[in-house]
N, C-alpha and C positions, 0 to 999 in steps of 0.2 A: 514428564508429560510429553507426550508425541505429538507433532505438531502433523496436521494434513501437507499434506500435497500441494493446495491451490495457498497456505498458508504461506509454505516456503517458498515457492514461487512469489507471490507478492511482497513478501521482507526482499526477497533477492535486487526484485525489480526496485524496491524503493531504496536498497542502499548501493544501486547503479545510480539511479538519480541524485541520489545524497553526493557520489562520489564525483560526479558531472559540475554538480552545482558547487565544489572545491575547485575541479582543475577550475572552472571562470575564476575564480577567487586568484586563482596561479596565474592565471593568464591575462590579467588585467581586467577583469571585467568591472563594469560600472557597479555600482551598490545596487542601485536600481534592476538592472539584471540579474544578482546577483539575488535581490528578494523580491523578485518572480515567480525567480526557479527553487526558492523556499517554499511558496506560496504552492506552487503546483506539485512539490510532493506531499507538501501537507494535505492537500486535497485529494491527491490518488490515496494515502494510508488511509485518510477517512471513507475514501468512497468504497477502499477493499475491502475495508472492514467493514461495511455496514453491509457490501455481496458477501460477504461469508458468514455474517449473523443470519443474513437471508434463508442463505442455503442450510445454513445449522436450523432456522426453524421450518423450513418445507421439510426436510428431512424430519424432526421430530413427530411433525402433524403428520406425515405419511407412518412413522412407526407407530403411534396414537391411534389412527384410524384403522390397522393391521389387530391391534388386540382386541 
């Protein structure tokens, strides 16, 4: 399967955050910091995915309405 474009873009950007939310882990950070910034990528996967369901059903309805 082929992933889109805005796809790989959004994995890219959340396993920069994943990888962010390790160096704190390296560099002493508190736990509490530490699942924050779990917190906030969990939160960006869900929110990118729920704009690209979007865009996946505007794009449907507009090919829908074309036939």
């Amino acid at each position: 399967m082929k992933t889109r474009p805005n796809a790989d873009f959004a994995l890219e950007a959340i396993r920069a955050c994943l990888s962010a939310a390790d160096d704190l882990l390296c560099f002493g950070a508190s736990d509490a910091e530490t699942d924050k910034g779990i917190w906030l990528v969990t939160a960006a996967a869900i929110l990118t995915d729920l704009a690209i369901e979007q865009r996946q059903a505007k794009s449907q309805a507009k090919q829908g309405g074309a036939e």
